[in-house]
N, C-alpha and C positions, 0 to 999 in steps of 0.2 A: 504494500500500500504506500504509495505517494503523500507528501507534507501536503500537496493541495487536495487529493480527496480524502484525506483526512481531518480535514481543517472542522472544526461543530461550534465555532462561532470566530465574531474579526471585532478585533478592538476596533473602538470608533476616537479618531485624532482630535486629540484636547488641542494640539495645535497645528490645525491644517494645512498651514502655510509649511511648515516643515514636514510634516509627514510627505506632502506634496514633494517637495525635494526630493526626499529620499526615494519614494517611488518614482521619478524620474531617472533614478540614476540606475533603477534594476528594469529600463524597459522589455528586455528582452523574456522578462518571466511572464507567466498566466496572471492574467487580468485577479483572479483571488489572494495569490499569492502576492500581489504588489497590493494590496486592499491592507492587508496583514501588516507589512512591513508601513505603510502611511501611520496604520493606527497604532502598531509600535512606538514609531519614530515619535510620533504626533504627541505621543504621551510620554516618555520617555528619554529624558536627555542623556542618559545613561545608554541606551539601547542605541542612541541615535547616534551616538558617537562611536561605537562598536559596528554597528551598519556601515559606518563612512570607512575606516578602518579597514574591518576584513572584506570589504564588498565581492572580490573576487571567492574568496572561500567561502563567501555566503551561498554563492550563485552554486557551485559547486555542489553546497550543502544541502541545498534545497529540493536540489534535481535525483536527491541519494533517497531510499529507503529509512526513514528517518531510526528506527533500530539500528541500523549502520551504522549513525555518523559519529557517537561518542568513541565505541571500539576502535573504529577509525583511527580516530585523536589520540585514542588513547595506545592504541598498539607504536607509533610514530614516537613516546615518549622510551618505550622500553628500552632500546638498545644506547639510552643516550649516556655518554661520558659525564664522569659530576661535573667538569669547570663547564657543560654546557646546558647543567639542569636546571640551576637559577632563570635563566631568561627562556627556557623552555617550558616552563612551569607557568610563568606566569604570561606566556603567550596563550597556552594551552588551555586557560582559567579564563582568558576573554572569550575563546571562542564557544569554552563549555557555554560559560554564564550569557551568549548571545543566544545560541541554539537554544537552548533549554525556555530563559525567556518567551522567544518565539513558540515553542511550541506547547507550551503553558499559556499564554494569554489565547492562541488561536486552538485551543480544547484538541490538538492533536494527542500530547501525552495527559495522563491521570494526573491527579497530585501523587497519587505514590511510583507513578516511572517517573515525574520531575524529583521528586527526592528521592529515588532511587539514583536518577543519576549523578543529582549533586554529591552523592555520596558514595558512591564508586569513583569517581574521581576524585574526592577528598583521598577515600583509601591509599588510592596509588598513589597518589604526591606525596602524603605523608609517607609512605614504602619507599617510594622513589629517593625521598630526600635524607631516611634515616638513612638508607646505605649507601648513598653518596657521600655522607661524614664519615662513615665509619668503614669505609673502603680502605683507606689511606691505613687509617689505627690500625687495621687488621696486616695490611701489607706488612707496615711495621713493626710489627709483635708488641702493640703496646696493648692486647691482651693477653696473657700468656696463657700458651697453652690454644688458642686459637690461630685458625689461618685464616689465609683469603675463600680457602674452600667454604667455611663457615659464614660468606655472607650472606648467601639466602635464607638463612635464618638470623640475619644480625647478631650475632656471636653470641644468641640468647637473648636480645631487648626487645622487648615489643610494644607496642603501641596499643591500648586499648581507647577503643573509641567510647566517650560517653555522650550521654545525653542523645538530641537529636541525631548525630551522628552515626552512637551505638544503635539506636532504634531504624539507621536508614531513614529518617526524616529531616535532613537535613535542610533547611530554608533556604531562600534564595541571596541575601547575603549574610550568613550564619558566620558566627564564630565556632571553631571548630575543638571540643573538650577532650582532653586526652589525658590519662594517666600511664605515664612510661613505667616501664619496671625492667627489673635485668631477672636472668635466674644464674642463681647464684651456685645450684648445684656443679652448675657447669666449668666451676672454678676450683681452687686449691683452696682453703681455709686461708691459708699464711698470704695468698691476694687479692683480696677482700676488697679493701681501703682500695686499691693498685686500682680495682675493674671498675666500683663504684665513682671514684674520679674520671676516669675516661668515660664511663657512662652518661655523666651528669655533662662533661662537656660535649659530649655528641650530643645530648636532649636539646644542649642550649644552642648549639650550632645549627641541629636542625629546625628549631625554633623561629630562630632567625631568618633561614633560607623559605622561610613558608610564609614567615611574618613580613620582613622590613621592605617598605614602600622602594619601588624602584623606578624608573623611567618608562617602567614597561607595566607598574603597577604590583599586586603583590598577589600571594597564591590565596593562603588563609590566614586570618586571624586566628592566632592559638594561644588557648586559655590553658593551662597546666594548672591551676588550683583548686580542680575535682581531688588532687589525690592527699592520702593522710596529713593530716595536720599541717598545713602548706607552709604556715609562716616560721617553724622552724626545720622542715625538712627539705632535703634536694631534691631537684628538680626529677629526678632518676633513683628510684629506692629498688632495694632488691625486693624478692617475693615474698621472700619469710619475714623480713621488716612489714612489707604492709599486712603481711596475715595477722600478725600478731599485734599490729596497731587494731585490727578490724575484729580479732576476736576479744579483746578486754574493752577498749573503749570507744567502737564500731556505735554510729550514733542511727537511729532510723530514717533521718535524710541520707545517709549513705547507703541504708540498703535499700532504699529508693533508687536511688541514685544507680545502684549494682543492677537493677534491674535490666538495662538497656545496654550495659556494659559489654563490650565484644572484643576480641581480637582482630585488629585492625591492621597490623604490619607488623614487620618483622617477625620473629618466630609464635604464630599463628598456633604451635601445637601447643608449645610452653603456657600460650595466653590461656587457650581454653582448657587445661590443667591448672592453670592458677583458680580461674571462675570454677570449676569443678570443687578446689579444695575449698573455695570461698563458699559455697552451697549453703554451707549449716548456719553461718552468719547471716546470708540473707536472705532465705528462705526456713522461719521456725517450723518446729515441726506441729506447733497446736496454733489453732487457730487465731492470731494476732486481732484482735479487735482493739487494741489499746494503740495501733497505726493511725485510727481515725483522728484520735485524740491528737497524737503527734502531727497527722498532717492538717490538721487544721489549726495545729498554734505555726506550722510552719507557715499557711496563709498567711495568718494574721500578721506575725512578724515583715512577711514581705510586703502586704498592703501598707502597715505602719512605715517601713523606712521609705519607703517608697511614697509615702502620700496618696494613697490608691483606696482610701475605704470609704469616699463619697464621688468617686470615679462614675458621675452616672450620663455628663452630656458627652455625647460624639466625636466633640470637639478636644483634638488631644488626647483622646481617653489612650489605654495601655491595651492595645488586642490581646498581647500573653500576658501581664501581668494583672490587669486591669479586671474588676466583678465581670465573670461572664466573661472571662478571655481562654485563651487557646490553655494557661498553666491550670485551672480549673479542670476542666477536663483531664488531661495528664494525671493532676494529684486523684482524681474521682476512681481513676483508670489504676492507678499504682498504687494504691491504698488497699482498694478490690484484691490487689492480686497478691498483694504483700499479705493480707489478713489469710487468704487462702491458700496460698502458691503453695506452702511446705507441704501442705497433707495432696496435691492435686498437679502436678508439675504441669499438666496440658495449660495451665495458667502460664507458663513460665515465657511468654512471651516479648519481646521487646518494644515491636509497633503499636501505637495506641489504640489505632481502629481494629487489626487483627487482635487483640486484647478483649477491646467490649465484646469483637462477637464472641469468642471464646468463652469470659462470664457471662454471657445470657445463655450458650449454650448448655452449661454447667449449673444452670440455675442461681448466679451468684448476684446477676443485677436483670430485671425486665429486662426482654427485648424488644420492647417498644422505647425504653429508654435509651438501649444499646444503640439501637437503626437512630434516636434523634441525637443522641452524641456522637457518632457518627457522621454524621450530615454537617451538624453546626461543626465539628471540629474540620474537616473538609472545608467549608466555605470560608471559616476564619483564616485558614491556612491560605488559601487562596488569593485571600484579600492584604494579608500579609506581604506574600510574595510581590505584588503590586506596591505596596507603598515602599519595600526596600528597592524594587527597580527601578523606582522613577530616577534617583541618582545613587543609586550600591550602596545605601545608608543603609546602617546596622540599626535598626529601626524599629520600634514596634508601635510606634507612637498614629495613632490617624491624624489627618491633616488636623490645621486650627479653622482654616478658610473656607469660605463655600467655593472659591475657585479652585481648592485642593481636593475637595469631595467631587468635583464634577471632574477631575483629572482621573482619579480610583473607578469611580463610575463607568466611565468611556472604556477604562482600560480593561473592565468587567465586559465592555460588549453593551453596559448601560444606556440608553441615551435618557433615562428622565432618573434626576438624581436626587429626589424627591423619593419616588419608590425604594431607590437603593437603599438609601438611610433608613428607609421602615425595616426592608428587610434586615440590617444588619443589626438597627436595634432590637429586634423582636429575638433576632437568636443568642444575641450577648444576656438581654433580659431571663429568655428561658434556660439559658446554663446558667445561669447567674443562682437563681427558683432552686434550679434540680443541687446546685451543689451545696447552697446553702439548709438545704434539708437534708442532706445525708451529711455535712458535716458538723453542722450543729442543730440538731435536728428538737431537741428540750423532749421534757417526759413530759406527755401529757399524765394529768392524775389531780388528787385531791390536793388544796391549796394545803403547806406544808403548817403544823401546827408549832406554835412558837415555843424556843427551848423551856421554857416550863412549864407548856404545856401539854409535854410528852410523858406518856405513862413511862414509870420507871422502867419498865425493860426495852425499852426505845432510845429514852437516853443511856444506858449503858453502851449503845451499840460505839460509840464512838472511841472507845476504850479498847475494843478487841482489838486482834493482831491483822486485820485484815485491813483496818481502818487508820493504822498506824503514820503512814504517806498522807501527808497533803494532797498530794494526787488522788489517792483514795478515797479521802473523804469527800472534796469537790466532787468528783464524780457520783459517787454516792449519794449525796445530798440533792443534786439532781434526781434521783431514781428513786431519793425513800416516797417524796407523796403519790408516785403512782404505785406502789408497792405494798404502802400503806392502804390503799384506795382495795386492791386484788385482794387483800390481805383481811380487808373489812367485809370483802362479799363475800369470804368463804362462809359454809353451813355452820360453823363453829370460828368465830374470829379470832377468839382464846386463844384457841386450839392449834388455830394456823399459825399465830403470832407468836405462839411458843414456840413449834417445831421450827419457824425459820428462824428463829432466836439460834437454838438450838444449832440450823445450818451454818448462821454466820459466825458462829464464836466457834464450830473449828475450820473456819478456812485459815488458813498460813498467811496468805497476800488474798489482795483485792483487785488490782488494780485490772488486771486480763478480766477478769471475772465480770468485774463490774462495766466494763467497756463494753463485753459481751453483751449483758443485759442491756444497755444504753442503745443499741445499735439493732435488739431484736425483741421488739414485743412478746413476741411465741414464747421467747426463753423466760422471760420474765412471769406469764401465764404459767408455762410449764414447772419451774421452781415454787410457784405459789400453789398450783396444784398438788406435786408431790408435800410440801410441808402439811398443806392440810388434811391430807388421807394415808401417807410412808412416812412417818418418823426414821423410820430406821433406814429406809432410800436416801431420804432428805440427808443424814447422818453419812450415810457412803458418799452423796457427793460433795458433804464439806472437804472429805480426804480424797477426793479423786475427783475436783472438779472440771477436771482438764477432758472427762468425758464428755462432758456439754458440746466438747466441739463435733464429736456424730450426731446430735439432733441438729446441727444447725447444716453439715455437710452435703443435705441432698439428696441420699439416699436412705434415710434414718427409716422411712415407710416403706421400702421396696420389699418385695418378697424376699421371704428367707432361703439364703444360697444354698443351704444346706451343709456335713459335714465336709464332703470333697470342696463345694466351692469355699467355704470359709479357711480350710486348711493350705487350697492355693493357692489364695490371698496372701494368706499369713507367710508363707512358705517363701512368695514374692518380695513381702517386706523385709524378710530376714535376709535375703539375699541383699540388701540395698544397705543392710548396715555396715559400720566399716571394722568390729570388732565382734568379739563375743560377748562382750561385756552390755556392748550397743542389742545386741541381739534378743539378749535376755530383757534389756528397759524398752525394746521394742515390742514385744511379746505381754510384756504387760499392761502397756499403755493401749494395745490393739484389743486384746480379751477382757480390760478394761469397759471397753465404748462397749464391743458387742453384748457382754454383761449387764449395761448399762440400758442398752435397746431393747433385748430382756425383757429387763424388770418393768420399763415406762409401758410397752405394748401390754404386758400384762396386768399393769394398774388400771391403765383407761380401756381393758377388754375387749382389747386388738386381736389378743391371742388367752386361751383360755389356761390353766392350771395343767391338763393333763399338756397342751403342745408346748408351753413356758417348759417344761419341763425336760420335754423333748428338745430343746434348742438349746438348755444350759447342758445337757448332755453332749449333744452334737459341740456344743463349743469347745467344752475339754476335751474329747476327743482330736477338733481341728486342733488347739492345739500340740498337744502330745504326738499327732501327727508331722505337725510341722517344726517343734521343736527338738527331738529328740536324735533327727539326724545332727542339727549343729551341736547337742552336746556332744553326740558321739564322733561328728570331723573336731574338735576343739581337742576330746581325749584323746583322742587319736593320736594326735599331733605329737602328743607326750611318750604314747606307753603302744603306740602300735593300732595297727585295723584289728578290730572284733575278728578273734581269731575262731576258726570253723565258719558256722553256716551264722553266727550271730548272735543276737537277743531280740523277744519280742515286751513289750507292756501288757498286760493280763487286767483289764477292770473286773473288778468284783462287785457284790453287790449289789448297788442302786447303778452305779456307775456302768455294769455289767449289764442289767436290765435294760439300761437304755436310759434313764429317767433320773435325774436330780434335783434339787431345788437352790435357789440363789445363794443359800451358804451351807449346800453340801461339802464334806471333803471327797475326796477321791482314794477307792480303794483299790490299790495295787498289787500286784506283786512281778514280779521280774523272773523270766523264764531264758534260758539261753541254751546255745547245742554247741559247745567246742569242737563235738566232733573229735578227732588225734589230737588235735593238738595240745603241749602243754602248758606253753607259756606262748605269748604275744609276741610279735615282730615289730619293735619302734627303739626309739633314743634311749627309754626306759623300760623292757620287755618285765613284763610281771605273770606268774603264775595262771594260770586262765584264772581258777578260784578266784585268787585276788582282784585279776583283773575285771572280775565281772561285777564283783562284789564294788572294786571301787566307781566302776562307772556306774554301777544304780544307786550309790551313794552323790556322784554328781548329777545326776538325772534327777533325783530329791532335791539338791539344791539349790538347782537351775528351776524349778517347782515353788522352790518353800522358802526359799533365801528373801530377805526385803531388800530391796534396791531400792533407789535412788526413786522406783515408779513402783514403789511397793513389792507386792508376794502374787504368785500367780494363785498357787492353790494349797491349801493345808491337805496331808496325803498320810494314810494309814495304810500298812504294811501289817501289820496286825495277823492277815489272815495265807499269809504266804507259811506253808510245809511247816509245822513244829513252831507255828505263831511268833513270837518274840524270841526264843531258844534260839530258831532255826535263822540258815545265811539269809543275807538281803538280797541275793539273788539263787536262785534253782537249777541245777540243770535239767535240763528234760528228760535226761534216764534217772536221775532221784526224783522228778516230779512222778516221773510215771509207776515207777516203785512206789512210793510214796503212800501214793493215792488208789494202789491196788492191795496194798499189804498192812499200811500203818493208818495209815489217816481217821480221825473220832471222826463219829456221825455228826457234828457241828460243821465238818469241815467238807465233809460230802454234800450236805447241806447246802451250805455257802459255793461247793463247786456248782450246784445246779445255776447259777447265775454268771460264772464266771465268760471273759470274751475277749478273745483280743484285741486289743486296740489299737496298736502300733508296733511295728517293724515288720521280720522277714515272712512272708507271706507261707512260707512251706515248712516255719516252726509253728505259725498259728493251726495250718491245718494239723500238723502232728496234734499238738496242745489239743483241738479239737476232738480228733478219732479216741485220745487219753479220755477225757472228761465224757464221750458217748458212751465208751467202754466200761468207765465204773459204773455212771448210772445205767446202763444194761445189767450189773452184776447181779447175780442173786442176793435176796438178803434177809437177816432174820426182822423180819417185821414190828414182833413184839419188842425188839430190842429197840432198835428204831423209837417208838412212840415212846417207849420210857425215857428215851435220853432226851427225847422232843420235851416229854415233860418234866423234867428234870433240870433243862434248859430255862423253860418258863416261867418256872418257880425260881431262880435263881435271878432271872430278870428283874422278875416283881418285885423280892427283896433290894436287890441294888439300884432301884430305880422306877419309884412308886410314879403316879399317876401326879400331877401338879395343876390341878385345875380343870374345869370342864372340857376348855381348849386345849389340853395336853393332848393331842390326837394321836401320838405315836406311842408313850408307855401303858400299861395297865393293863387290863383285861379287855378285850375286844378291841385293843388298840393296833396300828399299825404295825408294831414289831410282832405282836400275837399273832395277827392275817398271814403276813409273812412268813413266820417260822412253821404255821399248817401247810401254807403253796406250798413252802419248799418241799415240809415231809412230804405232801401229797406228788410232787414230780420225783422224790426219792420214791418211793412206794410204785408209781406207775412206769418207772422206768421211760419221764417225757421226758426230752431233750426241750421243754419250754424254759426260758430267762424269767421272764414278767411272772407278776403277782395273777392276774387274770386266768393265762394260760394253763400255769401250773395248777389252778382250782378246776379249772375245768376239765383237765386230764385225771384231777381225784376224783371227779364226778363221775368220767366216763369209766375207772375202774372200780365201782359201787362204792369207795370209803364216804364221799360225800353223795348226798340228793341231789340234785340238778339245781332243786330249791335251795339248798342250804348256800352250795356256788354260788347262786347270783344273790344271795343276800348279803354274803361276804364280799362279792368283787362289789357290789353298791357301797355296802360300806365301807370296803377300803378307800375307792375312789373319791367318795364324801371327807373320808377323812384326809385323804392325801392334800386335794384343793384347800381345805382350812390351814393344814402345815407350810403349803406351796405359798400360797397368801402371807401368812403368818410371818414369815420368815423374811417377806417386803417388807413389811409395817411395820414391825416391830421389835428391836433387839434384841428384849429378851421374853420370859413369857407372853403368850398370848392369854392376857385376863381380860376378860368381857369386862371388869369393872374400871377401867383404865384406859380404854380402848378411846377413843373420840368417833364424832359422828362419823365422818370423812371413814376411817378404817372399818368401822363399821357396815356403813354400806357396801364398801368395796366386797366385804366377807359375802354378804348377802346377795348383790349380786352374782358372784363367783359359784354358791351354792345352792342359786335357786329358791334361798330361803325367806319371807319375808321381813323377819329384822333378825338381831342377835339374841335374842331369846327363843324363838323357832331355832334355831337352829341348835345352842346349847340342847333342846328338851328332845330335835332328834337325834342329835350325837348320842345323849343318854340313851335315846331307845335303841340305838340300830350296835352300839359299845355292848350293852345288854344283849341282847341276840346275838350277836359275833360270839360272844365269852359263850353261851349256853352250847352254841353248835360247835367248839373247839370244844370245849369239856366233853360232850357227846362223842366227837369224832376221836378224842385220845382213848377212849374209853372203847371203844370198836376192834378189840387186838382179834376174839377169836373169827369176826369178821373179814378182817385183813388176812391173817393166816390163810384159810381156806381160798381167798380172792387169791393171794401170792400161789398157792401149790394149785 
């Protein structure tokens, strides 16, 4: 495609007498294409004087494929000696800054191929010019250890672009932001000082060669005071200096700042190895909500020095700095992605507009606001570009004049400049709206009551550790009267007012937290909801408030992935961390959130009792799936590969079954097959024994240890071969002995449930065919039910009944249901896990009625939902007289019951009945007998 039938609009000549000129002197072009160059010329003294200048290379240029004509220019620069880059540089910048002009005012290129191209050519000049200084240095070994081979990676310096530059938006007369850096691995220690020197005067030399005004004009304006601490550091810092400047006192305008940050010249790999190491700095890993705050005291600060906070007529105003300018958009853009970026990297974008779409598509901002920031950041951009080309002023200012606004207008393709001005104001006005409400956007809520006239546990609040910060408090005190307002409409105000008492006094810090709530009504809703119905939720996330950030992420409501998907999730984040150490704080911060999603779907009866239950299972299992190979590459590394075929994780119990509740432990035990061999292959070979036994000791660790992001899971071993006696791990020929020759009926028992959960796929099935095998076994029957009851009686004593709501001890309680399934799938030889199954296999071998079954699996499952509940709301017993409304109704919905008094009178009844029909069924020996032969 041709620069004339591409052309989608023609500036119209502010001064037609000149524009005339000009297009008299390109007669021999298409009548459009000299339309172009009048309305250029005409508006333009800048353009007009570049017109006069290259007119020959214009003509040239015009008649080229306009994709062409920059590679053109710009391949012509590559092979050039340094003493002849300086004026080749700045030849080369007139004719960019001519073309690019032209085909930006006559709509042939976008704004993003006009700043695209200002910014591929930026790159190369600044490439071009660092190794034109540091040609010479290299020749001469004043790096040592470097040659001249070494200059197409600048002997390790490189240029990172920031700002527009790194974003490839570069303007049409921009200054151009760089931070140099050297890598210093690339050096001797003892020449350090030696390369740092040479470095700093290459930055400065090339500085120079881009900067100072010549007869021929100048390349770029270069700003070097993006990088750490400017006013006592060189121009040129190595890499491990600014890391360690970025990771102790790295401020949030610089991980702004890093967003857009690219490698720009010179060694290109080293640069995006440095951004790679720089990642954790500026991109957190929870969701940053306390960004907003920062960037809008960064506003403010820039409107203040500036003079820019009653910035409202046309006249003069500041397009990028100014209410409703192009920097508004940017911080609206970079704040977005900063708050989100660490948990979502598809954020990690550097273009503004490619940015917005990205957050709407993410759910992070509307996209109807994305599509109109968009738009207006495009037009502003546009209209920018026109006021710096009318004379290459570094400019952001709009005229004072009405004959300056009809100059901009023309050069829009405007002819009535009346319209213009509406348009520009209406879009400065509406980012002006949008940004001022997401930046300071105030709680709406109840008018705040005055400090004495807050009930006493309100004024405490400011006393807690959370509220310590000034920042904390300001923020806060923003957010108490809508909170206070949430807090008054719960069913019980009291009630709510204590529980989130309760939350705030053990948070640690505020400040994340409260930002968070500032920023999302839902969340604020959501926290006042759980205070008023979970005490003991409310309680989990004063200590784990950093889960908040999955309700806020996006997906907090999607269907549940199940165990595989949540395991290669996990399995993926672990791969991304940079240690084991990071591995383990990763693991918990992850089973953390999903923990956390859990519990909130099962408060507001998204998910019922029996499938909550089923997900906190699926959970530990994901993780134990996905953790256990990095303990086992971590041990490995030490004492050798799992020697033979391996080890696998055996859940027992509830864990076994499938089903747990929000603070179940996990019951384990550790099974392996050495196989020959007898000791391990590593740096430190141990005994298999040993070795197995020490790595299910760090496999508990890696479980139970508290980190830095707390403990993943409390884990009992209890029920592995010879209970507490016996090793902490098995082999599979003493499990399998074991369990055929020695094992108590407790423990055959407890086999009926047993399941593997993680490792080698061909010990689980052995483990398997073992556990089908004994319960296949013959067995004395009568013996059986004595030790069953023997069992129960021994229970009762050590752990009586504690309340009506005590649903798992006592007589007809959940441990009693249980220990009958079990005997009844010992007794029928079922291979069923669950409580359910196994009653229904006693049924079908006559020890239970059909009736008797389904009156137990009702009641177990009645009683299970009251525990599963129970265990949300409340830390420690569940007493009906304690209880508040809010948890109350949660019970009753949960079981169907109309309040908490129906429900105590049926647990009585149905507790009653369970106990009558176990007494009955232990009592069934010569029954069973005869069933058995």
């Amino acid at each position: 495609m041709s620069f004339a039938s591409a052309i989608r609009r023609t500036p119209i000549p502010y001064d037609s007498q000149a524009g005339a000129e000009v297009s008299g002197s390109f007669a021999a072009l298409a009548p459009e294409l000299r339309e172009v160059l009048a309305g250029a010329a005409g508006c333009s003294p800048y353009l007009r004087g570049l017109m006069t200048r290259e007119a020959e290379w214009l003509e040239t240029a015009l008649a080229q494929e306009p994709s062409a004509v920059l590679p053109g220019l710009f391949e012509a620069l590559r092979p050039l000696a340094p003493p002849e880059v300086r004026t080749a540089l700045r030849r080369t910048k007139g004719r960019v800054a001519l073309y690019v002009g032209l085909v930006d005012l006559a709509g042939v290129w976008t704004l993003e191929q006009v700043t695209g191209g200002l910014t591929d050519f930026a790159d190369l000049s600044v490439d071009i010019a660092m190794k034109s200084v540091l040609e010479s240095e290299l020749r001469r070994g004043r790096f040592p250890g470097q040659t001249e081979g070494d200059l197409p990676v600048a002997g390790g310096m490189v240029a990172l672009a920031m700002g527009k530059m790194g974003a490839r938006e570069l303007n049409y007369s921009s200054d151009i932001d760089l931070i140099c850096l050297f890598d210093e691995s690339r050096y001797q220690e003892d020449a350090y000082h030696e390369v740092r020197a040479g470095f700093v005067k290459a930055t400065r030399r090339m500085s120079a060669l881009l900067s100072d005004m010549t007869g021929d004009g100048y390349v770029w304006r270069t700003d070097l005071r993006l990088r750490p601490d400017p006013s006592v550091t060189p121009v040129c810092l190595s890499m491990e200096a600014a890391e360690r400047y970025y990771e102790s006192v790295g401020r949030t305008w610089e991980r702004a700042a890093h967003i857009k940050a690219r490698p720009a010249a010179g060694d290109l790999a080293a640069g995006e190895a440095y951004l790679d190491r720089l990642r954790p700095f500026i991109w957190r890993r929870h969701l940053d909500f306390a960004a907003i705050q920062d960037a809008h005291d960064m506003r403010l600060k820039i409107k203040e020095h500036k003079g820019l906070h009653n910035a409202c007529e046309l006249e003069g105003r500041n397009l990028k700095l100014g209410p409703g300018g192009i920097r508004e958009i940017e911080f609206f853009t970079q704040t977005r992605q900063l708050i989100a970026g660490g948990r979502d990297p598809s954020l990690r974008l550097r273009g503004t507009v490619p940015a917005l779409a990205q957050l709407a598509a993410r759910g992070w901002v509307p996209q109807g606001l994305a599509d109109e920031f968009s738009g207006h950041y495009r037009f502003l951009r546009e209209i920018e570009h026109r006021v710096q080309m009318v004379e290459d002023a570094r400019t952001h200012l709009l005229p004072t004049s009405a004959e300056g606004f009809d100059r901009i207008a023309r050069m829009c393709g405007e002819g009535d400049t009346g319209r213009f001005r509406s348009q520009l104001s209406e879009r400065l006005n509406a980012v002006r709206r949008a940004a001022d409400s997401f930046f300071a956007p105030g709680v709406r809520g109840a008018e705040q009551p005055a400090p004495e006239d807050e009930p006493e546990i309100v004024a405490r609040w400011r006393h807690y550790p959370a509220l310590r910060s000034g920042r904390a408090q300001r923020i806060f005190e923003r957010l108490k009267p809508d909170l206070l307002a949430r807090l008054n409409a719960a069913p019980r105000p009291d009630e709510a007012l204590l529980a989130f008492d309760g939350f705030l006094a053990g948070l640690p810090a505020g400040v994340q937290l409260f930002s968070m709530f500032e920023a999302n009504p839902n969340l604020r809703a959501l926290i006042v909801d759980i205070a008023s119905t979970a005490p003991a939720l409310a309680s989990y996330l004063s200590r784990n408030s950093q889960v908040l950030d999955a309700f806020i992420g996006g997906s907090f409501f999607e269907a549940w992935p199940g165990k595989i998907g949540l395991a290669t999730e996990l399995g993926q984040r672990l791969d991304q961390a940079a240690d084991f150490e990071q591995r383990l704080d990763t693991a918990r911060r992850w089973m953390k959130e999903w923990h956390f999603r859990i519990g909130v779907h099962h408060l507001r009866g998204i998910v019922d009792s029996a499938e909550a239950g089923r997900q906190y299972a699926d959970l530990a299992e994901a993780v134990l799936a996905a953790l256990l190979p990095a303990v086992i590459e971590n041990f490995a590394g030490k004492h050798g590969r799992m020697p033979g075929r391996g080890g696998v994780t055996v859940g027992m119990g509830s864990l076994g079954a499938g089903w747990i509740n929000s603070r179940s432990d996990l019951d384990l035990i550790m099974i392996y097959d050495a196989g020959d061999a007898e000791v391990s292959e590593g740096p430190r070979p141990l005994p298999v024994a040993t070795y197995y036994s020490r790595l299910t000791k760090a496999i508990l660790t890696a479980l139970t240890a508290p980190t830095a992001e707390g403990r993943l899971y409390e884990v009992d071993m209890r029920l592995r071969p010879s209970g507490r006696q016996g090793p902490v791990a098995t082999s599979l020929s003493s499990f399998d002995s074991y369990q055929h020759a020695e094992a108590w009926t407790w423990e055959h028992l407890a086999l009926t449930r047993a399941r593997t959960i993680a490792g080698n796929p061909e010990i689980a099935d052995a483990i398997e065919t073992i556990r089908l095998s004994v319960l296949a076994a013959p067995r004395d029957a009568g013996k059986i039910l004595s030790d069953v009851r023997d069992m129960r009686e021994r229970l009762a004593e050590a752990k009586a009944q504690r309340g009506p709501l005590d649903v798992k001890r006592g007589p007809g309680g959940l441990q009693d249901i249980e220990l009958l399934a079990q005997a009844g799938a010992l007794l029928a030889r079922a291979r069923a896990r669950r409580t359910a199954p196994q009653l229904q296999a006693a049924a079908r071998l006559g020890w239970l009625s059909r009736e008797e079954a389904e009156f137990l699996t009702r009641t177990y499952r009645l009683a299970r939902s009251v525990q599963s509940v129970g265990r949300l709301l409340v830390d420690g017993p569940l007493d009906p007289r304690t209880l508040g409304q809010g948890a109350r109704e949660v019970l009753a919905r949960e079981t169907g019951m109309e309040d908490i008094d129906a429900l105590v009178s049926e647990l009585t009844r149905r507790r009653a009945g369970a106990a009558r029909i176990i007494d009955a069924a232990l009592d069934r020996r010569q029954f069973v007998q005869e069933g058995m032969e």
